[in-house]
HTML snippet that shows the backbone in 3Dmol.js (N, CA, C, O; Angstrom):
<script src="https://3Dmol.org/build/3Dmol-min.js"></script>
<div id="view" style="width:600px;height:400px;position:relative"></div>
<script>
const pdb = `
ATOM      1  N   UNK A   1      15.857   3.805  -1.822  1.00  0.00           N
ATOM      2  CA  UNK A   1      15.277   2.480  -1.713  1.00  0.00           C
ATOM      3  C   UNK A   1      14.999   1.935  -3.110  1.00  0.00           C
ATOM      4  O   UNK A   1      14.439   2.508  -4.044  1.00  0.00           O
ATOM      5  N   UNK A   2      15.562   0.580  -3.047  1.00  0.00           N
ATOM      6  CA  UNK A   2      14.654   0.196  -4.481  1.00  0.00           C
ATOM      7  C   UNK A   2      14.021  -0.809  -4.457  1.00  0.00           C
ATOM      8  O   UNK A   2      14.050  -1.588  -3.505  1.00  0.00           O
ATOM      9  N   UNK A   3      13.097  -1.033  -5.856  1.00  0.00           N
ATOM     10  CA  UNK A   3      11.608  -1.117  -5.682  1.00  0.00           C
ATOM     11  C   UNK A   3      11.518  -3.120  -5.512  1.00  0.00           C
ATOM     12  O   UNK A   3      10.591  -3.889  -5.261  1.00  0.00           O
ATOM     13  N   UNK A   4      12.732  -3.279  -5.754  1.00  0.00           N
ATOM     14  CA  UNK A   4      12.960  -4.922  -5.688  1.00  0.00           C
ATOM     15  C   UNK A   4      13.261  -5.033  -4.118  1.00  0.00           C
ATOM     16  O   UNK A   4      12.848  -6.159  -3.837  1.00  0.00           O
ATOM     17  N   UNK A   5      13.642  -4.595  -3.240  1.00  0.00           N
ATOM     18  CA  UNK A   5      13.474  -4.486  -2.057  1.00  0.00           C
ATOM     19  C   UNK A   5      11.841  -5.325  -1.620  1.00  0.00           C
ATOM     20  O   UNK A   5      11.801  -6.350  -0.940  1.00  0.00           O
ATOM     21  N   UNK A   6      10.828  -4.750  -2.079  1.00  0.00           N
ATOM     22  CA  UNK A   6       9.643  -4.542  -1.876  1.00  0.00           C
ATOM     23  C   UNK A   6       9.004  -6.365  -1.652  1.00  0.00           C
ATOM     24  O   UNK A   6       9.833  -7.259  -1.825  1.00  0.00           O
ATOM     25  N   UNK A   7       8.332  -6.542  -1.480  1.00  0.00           N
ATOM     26  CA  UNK A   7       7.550  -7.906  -1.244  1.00  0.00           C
ATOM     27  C   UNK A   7       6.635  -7.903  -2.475  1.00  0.00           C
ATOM     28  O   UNK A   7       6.084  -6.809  -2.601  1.00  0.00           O
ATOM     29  N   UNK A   8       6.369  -8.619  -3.235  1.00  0.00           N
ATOM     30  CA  UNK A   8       5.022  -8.781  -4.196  1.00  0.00           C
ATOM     31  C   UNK A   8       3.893  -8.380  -3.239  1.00  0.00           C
ATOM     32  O   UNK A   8       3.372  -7.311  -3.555  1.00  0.00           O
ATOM     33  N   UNK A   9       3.429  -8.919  -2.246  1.00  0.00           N
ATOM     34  CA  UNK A   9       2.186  -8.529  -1.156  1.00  0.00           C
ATOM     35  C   UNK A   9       2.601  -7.196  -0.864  1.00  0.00           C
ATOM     36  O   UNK A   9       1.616  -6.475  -1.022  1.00  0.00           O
ATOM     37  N   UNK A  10       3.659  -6.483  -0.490  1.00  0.00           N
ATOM     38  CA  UNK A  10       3.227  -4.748  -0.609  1.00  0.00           C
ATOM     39  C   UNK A  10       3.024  -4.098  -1.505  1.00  0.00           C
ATOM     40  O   UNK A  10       2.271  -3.125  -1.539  1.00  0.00           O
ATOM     41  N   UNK A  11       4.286  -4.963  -3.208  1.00  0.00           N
ATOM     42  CA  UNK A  11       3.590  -4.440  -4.063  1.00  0.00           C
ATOM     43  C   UNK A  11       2.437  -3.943  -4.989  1.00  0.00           C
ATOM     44  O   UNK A  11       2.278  -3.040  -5.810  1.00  0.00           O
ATOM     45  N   UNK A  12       1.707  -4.969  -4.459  1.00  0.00           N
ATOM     46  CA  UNK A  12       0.166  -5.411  -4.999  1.00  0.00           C
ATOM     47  C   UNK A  12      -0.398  -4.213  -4.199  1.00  0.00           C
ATOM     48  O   UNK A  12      -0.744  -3.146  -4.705  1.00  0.00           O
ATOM     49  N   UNK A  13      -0.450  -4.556  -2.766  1.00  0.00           N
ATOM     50  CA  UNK A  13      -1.362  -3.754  -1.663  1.00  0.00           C
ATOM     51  C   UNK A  13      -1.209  -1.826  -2.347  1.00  0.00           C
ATOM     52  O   UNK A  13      -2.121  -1.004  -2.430  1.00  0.00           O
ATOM     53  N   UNK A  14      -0.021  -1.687  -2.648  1.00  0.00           N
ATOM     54  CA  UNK A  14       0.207  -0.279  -3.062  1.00  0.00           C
ATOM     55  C   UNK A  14      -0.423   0.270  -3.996  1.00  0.00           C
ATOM     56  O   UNK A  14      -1.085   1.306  -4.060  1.00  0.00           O
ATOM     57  N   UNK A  15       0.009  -1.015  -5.177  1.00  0.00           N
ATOM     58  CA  UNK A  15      -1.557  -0.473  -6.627  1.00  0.00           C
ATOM     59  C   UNK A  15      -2.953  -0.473  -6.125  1.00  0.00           C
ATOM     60  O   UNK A  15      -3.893   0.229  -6.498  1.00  0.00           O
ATOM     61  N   UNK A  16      -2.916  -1.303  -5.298  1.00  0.00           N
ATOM     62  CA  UNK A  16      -4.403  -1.191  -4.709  1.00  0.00           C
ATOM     63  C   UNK A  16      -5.325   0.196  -4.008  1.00  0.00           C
ATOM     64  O   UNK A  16      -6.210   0.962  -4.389  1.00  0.00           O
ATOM     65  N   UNK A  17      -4.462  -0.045  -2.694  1.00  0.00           N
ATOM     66  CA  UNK A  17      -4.323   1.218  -2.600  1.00  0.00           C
ATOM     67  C   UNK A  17      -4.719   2.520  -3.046  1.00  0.00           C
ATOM     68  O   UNK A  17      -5.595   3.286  -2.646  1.00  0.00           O
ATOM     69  N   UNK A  18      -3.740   2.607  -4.114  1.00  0.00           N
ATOM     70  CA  UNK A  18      -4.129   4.238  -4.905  1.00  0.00           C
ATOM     71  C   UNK A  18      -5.041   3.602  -5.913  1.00  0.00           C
ATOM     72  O   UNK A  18      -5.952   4.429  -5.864  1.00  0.00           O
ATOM     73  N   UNK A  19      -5.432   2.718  -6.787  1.00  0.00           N
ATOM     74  CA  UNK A  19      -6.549   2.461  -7.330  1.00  0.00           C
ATOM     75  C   UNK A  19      -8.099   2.772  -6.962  1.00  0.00           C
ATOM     76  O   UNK A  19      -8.879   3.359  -7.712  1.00  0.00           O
ATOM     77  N   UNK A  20      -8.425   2.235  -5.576  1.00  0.00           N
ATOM     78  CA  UNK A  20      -8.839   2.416  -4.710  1.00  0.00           C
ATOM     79  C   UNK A  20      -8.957   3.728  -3.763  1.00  0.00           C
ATOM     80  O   UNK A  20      -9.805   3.891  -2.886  1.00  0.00           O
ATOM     81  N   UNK A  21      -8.200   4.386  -4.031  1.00  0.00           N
ATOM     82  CA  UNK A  21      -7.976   5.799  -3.303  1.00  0.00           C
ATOM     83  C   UNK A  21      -8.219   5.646  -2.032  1.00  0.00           C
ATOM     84  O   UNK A  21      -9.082   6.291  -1.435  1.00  0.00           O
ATOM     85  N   UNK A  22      -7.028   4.248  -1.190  1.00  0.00           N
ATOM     86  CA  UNK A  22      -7.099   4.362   0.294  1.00  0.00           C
ATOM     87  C   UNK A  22      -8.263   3.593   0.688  1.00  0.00           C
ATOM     88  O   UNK A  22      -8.035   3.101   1.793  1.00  0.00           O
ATOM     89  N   UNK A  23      -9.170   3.344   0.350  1.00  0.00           N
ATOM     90  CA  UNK A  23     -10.474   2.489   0.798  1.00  0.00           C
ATOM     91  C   UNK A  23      -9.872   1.170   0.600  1.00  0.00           C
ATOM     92  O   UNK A  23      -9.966   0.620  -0.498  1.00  0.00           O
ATOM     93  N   UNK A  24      -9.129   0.503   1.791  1.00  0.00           N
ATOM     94  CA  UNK A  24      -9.071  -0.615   1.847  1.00  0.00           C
ATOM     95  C   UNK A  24      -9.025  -0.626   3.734  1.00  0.00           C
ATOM     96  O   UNK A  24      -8.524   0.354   4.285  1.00  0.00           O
ATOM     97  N   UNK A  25      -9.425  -1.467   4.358  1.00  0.00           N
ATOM     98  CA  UNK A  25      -9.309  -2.020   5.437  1.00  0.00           C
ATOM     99  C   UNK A  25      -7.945  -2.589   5.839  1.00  0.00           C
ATOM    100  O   UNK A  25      -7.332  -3.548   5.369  1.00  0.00           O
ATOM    101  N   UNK A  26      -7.557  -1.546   7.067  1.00  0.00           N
ATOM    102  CA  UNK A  26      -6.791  -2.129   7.693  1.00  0.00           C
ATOM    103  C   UNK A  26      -6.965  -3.428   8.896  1.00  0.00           C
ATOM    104  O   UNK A  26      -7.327  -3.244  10.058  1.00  0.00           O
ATOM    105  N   UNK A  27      -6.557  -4.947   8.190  1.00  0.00           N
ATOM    106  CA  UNK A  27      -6.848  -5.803   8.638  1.00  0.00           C
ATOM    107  C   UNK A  27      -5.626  -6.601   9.419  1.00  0.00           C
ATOM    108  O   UNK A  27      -4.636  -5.990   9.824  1.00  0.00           O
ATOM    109  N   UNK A  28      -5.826  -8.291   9.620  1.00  0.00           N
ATOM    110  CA  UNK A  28      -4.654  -9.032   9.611  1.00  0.00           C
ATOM    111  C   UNK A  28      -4.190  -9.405   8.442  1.00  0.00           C
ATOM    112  O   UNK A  28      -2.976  -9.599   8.381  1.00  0.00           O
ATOM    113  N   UNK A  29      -4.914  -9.582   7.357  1.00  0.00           N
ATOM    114  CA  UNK A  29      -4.328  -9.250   5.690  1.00  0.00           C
ATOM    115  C   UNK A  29      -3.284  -8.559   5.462  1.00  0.00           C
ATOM    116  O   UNK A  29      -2.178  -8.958   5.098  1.00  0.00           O
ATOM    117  N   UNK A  30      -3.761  -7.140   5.753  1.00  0.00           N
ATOM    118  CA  UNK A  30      -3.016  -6.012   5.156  1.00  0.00           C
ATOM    119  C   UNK A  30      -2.174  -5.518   5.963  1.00  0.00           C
ATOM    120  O   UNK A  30      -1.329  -4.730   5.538  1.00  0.00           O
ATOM    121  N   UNK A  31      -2.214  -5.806   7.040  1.00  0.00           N
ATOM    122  CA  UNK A  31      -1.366  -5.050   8.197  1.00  0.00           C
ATOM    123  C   UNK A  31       0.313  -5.174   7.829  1.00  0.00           C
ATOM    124  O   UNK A  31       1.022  -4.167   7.842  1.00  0.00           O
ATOM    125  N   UNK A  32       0.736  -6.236   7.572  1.00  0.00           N
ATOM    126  CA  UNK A  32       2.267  -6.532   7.186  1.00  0.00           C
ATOM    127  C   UNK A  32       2.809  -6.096   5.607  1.00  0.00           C
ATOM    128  O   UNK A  32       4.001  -6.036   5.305  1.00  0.00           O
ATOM    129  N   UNK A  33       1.866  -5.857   4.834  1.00  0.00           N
ATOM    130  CA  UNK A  33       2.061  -5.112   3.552  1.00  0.00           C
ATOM    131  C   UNK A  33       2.059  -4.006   3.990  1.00  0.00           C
ATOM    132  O   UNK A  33       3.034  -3.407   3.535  1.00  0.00           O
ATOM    133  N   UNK A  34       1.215  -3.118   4.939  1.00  0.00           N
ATOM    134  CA  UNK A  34       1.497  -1.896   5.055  1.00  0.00           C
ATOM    135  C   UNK A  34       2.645  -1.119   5.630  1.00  0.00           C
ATOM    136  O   UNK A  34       3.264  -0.089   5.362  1.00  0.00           O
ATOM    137  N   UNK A  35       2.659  -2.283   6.744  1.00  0.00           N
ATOM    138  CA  UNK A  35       4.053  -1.866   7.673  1.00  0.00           C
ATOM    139  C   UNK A  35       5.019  -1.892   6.894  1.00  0.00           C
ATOM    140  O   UNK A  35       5.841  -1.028   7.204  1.00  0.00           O
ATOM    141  N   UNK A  36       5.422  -2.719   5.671  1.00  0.00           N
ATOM    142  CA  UNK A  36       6.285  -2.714   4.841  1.00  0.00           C
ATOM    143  C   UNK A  36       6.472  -1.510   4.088  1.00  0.00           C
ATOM    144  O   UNK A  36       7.605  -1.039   3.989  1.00  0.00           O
ATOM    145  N   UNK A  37       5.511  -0.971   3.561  1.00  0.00           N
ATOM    146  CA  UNK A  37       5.356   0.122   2.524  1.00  0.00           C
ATOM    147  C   UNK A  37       5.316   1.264   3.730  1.00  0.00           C
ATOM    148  O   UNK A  37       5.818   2.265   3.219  1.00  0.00           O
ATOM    149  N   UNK A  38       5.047   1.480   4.725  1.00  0.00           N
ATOM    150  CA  UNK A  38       5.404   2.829   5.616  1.00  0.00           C
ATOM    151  C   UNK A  38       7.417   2.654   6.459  1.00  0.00           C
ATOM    152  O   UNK A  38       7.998   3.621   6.951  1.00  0.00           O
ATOM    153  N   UNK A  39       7.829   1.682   6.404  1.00  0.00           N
ATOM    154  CA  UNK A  39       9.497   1.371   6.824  1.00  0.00           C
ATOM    155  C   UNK A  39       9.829   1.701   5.496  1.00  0.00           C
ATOM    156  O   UNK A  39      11.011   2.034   5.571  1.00  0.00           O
ATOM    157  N   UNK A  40       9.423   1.813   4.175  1.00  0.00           N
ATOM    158  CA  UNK A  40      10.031   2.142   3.047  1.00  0.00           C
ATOM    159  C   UNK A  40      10.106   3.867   3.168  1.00  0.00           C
ATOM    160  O   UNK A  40      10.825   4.611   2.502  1.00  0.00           O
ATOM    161  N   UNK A  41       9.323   4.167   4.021  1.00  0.00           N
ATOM    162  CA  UNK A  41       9.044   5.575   3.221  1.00  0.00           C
ATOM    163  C   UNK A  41       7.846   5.776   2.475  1.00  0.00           C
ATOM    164  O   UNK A  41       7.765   6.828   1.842  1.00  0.00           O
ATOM    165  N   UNK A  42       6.605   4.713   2.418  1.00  0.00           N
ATOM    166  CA  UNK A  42       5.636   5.235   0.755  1.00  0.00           C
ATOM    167  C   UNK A  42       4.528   5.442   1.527  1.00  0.00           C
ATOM    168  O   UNK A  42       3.738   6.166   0.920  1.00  0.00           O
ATOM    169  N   UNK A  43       3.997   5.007   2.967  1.00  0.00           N
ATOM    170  CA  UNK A  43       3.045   5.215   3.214  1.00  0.00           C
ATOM    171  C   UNK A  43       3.038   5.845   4.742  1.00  0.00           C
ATOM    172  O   UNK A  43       4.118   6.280   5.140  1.00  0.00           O
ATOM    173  N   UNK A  44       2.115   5.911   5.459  1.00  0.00           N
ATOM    174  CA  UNK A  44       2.181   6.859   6.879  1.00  0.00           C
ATOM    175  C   UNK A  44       0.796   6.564   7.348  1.00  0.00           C
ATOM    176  O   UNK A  44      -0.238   6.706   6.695  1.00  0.00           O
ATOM    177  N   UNK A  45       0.923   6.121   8.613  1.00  0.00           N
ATOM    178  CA  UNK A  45      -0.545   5.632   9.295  1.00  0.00           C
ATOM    179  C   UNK A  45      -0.856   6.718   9.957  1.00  0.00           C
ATOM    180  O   UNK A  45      -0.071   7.360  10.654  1.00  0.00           O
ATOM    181  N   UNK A  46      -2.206   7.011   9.735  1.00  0.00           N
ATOM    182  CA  UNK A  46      -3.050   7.982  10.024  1.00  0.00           C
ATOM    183  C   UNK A  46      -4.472   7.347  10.880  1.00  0.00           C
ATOM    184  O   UNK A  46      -5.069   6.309  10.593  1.00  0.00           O
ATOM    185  N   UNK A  47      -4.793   8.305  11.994  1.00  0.00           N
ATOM    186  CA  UNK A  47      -5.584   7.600  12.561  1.00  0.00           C
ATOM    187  C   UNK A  47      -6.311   8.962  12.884  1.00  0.00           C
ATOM    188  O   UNK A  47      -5.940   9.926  13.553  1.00  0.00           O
ATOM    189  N   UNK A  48      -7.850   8.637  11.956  1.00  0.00           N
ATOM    190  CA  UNK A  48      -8.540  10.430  11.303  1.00  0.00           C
ATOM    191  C   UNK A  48      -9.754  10.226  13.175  1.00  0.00           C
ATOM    192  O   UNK A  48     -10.212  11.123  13.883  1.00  0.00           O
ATOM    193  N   UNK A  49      -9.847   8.840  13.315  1.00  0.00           N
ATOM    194  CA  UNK A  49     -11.136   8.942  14.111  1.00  0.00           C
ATOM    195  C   UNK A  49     -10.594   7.637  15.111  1.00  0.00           C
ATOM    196  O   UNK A  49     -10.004   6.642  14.691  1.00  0.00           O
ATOM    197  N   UNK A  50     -10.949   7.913  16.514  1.00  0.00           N
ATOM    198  CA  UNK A  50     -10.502   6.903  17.481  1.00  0.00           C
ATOM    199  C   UNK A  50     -10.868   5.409  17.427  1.00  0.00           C
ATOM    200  O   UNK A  50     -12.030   5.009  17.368  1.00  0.00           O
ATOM    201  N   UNK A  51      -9.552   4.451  17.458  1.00  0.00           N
ATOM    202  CA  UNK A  51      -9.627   3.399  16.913  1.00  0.00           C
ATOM    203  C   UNK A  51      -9.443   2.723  15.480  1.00  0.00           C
ATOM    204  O   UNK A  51      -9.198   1.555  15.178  1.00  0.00           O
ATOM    205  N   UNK A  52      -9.728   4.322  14.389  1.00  0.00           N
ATOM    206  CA  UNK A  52      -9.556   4.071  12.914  1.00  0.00           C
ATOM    207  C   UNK A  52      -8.171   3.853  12.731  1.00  0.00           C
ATOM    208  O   UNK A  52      -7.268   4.441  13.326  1.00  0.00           O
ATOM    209  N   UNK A  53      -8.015   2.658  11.565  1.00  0.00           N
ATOM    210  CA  UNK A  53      -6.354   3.208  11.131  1.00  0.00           C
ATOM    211  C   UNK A  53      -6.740   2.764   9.490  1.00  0.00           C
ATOM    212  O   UNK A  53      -7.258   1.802   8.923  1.00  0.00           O
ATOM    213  N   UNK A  54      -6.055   4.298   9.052  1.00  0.00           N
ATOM    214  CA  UNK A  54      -5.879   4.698   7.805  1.00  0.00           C
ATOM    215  C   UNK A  54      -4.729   4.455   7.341  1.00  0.00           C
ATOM    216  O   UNK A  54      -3.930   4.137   8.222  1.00  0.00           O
ATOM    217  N   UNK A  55      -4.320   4.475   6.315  1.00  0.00           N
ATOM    218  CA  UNK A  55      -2.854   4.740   5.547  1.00  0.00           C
ATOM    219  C   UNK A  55      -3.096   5.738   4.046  1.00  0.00           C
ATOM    220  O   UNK A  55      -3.801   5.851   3.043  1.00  0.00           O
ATOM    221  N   UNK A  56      -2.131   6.220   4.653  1.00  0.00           N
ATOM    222  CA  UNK A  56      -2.263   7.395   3.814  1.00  0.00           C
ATOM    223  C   UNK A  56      -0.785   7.479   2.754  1.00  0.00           C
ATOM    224  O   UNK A  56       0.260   7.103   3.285  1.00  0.00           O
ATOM    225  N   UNK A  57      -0.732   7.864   1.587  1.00  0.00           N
ATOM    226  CA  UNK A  57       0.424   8.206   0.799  1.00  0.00           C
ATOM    227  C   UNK A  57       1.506   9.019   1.364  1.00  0.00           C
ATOM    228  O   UNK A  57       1.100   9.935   2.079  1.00  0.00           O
ATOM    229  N   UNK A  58       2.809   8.921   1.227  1.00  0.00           N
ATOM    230  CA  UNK A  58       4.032   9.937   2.042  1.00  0.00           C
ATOM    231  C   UNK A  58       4.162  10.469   0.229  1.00  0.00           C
ATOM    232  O   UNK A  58       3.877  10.045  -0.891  1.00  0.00           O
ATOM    233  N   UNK A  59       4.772  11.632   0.877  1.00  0.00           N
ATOM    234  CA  UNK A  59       5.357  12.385  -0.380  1.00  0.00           C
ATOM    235  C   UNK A  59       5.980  11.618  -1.103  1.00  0.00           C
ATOM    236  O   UNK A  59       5.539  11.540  -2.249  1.00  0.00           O
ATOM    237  N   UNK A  60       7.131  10.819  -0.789  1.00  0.00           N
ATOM    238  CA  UNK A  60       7.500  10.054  -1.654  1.00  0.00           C
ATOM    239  C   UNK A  60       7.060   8.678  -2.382  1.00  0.00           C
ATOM    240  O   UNK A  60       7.540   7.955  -3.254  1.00  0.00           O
ATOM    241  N   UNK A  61       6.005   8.688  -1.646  1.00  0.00           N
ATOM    242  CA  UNK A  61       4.901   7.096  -1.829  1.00  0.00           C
ATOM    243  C   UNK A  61       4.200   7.726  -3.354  1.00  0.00           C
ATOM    244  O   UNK A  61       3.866   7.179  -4.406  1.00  0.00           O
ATOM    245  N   UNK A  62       4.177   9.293  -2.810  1.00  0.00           N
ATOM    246  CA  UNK A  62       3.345   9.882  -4.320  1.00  0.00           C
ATOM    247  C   UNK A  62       4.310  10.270  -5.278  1.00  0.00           C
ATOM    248  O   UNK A  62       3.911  10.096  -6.430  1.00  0.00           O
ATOM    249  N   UNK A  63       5.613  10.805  -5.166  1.00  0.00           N
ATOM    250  CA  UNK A  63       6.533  11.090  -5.918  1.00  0.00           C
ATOM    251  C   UNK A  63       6.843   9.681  -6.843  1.00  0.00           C
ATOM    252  O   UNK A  63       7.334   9.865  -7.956  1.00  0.00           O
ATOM    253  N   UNK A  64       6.660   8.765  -6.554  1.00  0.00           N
ATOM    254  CA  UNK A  64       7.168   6.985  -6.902  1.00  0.00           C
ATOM    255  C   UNK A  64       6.067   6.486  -7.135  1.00  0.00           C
ATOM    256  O   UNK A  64       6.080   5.328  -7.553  1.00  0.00           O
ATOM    257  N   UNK A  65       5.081   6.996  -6.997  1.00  0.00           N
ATOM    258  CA  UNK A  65       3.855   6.023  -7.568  1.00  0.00           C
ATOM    259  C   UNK A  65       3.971   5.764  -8.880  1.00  0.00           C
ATOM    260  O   UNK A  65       3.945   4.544  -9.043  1.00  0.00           O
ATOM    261  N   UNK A  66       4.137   6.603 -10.332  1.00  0.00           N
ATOM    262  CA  UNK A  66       3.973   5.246 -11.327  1.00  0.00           C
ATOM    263  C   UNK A  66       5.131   4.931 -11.500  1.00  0.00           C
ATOM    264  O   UNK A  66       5.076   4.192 -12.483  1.00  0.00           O
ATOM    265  N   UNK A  67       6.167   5.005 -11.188  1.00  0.00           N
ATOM    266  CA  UNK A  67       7.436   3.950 -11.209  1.00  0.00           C
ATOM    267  C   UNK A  67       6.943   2.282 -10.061  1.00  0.00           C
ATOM    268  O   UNK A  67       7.257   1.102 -10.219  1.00  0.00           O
ATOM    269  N   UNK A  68       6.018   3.022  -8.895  1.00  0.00           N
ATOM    270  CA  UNK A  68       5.747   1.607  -8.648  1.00  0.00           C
ATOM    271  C   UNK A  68       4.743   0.632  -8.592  1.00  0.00           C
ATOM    272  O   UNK A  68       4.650  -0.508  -8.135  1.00  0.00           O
ATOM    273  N   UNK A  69       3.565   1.907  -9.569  1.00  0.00           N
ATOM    274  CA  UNK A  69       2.537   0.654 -10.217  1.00  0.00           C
ATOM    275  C   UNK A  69       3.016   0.386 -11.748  1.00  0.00           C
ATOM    276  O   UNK A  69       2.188   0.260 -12.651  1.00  0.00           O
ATOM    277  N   UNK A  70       4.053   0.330 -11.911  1.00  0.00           N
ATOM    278  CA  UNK A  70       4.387  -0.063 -13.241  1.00  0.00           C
ATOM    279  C   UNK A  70       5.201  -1.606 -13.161  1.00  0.00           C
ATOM    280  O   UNK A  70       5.457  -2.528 -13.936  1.00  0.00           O
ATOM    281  N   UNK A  71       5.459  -1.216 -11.526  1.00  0.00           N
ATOM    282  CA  UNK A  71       6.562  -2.966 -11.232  1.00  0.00           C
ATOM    283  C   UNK A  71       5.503  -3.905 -10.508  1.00  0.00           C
ATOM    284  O   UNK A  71       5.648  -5.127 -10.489  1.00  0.00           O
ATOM    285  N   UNK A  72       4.541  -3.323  -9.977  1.00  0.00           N
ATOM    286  CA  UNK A  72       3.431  -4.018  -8.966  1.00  0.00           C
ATOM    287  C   UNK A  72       2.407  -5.117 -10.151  1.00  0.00           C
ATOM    288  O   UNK A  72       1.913  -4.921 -11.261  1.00  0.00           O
ATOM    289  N   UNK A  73       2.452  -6.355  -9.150  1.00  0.00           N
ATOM    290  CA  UNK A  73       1.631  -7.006  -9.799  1.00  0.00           C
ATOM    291  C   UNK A  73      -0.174  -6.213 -10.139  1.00  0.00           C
ATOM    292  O   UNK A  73      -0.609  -5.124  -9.763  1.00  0.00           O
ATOM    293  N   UNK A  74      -0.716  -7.092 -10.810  1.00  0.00           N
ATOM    294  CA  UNK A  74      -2.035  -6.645 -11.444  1.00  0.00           C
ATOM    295  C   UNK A  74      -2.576  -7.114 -10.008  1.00  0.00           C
ATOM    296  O   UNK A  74      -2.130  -7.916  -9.188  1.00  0.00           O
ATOM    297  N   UNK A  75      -3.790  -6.243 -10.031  1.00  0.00           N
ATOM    298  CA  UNK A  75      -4.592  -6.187  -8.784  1.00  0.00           C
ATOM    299  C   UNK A  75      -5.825  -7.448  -8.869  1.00  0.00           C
ATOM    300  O   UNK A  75      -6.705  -7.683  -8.041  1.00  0.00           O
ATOM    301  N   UNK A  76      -5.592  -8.019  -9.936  1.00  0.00           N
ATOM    302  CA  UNK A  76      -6.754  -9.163 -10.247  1.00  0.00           C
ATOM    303  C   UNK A  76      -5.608 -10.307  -9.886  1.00  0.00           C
ATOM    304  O   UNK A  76      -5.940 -11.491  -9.949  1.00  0.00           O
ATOM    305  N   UNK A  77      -4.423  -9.988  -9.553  1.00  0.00           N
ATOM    306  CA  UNK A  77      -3.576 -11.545  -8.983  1.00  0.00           C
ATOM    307  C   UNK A  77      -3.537 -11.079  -7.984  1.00  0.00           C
ATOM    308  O   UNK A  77      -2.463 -11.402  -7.475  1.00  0.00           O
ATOM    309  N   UNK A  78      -4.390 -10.147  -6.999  1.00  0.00           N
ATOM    310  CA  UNK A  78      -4.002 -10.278  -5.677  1.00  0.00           C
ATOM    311  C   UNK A  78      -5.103 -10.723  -4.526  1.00  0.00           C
ATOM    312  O   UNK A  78      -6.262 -10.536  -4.897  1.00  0.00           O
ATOM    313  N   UNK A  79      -4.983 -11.180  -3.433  1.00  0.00           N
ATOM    314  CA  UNK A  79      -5.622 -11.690  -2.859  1.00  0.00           C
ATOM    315  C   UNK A  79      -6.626 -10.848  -2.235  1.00  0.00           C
ATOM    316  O   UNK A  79      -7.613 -11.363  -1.711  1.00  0.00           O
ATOM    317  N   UNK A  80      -6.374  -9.063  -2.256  1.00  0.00           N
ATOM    318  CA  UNK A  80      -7.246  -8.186  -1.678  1.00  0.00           C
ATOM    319  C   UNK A  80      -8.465  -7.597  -2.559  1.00  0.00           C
ATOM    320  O   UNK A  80      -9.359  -6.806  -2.258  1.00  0.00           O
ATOM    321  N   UNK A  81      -8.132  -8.361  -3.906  1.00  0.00           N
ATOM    322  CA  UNK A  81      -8.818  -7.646  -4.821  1.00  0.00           C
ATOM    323  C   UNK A  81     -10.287  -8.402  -5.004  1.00  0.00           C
ATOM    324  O   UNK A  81     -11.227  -7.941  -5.652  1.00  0.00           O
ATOM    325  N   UNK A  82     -10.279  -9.275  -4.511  1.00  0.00           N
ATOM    326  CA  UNK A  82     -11.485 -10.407  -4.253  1.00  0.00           C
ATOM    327  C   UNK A  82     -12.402 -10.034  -2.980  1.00  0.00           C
ATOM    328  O   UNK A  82     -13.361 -10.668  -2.540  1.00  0.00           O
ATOM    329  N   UNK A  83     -11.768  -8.670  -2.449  1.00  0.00           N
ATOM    330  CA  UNK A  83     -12.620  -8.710  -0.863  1.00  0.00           C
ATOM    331  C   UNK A  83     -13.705  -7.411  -1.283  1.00  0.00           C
ATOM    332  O   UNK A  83     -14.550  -7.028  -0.474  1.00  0.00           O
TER     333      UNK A  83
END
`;
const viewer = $3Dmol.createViewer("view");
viewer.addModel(pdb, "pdb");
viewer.setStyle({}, {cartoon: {color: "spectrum"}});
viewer.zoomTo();
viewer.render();
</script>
């Protein structure tokens, strides 16, 4: 996969993400950045407690991480970074 594939809104959501270490809310925001980044391969929904939904890193989400916070916009141009 390559990383121009990607949407700016998953790219962002991804630095976030691991910045964040996963503490972001799965919302109507984030829901279509994520689904994007788990059809890639980078992420995997996890659901730790009934009703929760997590997203969690895939091996290769971690194998590619700084190749793809190096292409991802800054987390201060994104719209999740204000919440």
């Amino acid at each position: 996969m390559k990383t121009e594939t990607l949407s700016e809104a998953a790219l962002s959501l991804f630095r976030l993400h691991v910045e964040r270490k996963g503490q972001i809310a799965v919302d109507d925001s984030t829901r279509e950045p994520y689904l994007e980044l788990e059809r890639h391969g980078l992420m995997l929904l996890s659901r730790p407690f009934v009703g929760e939904r997590v997203y969690r890193l895939t091996k290769e989400g971690f194998d590619r991480k700084t190749e793809l916070l190096s292409t991802a916009a800054s987390p201060s141009e994104s719209a999740w970074h204000r919440r």
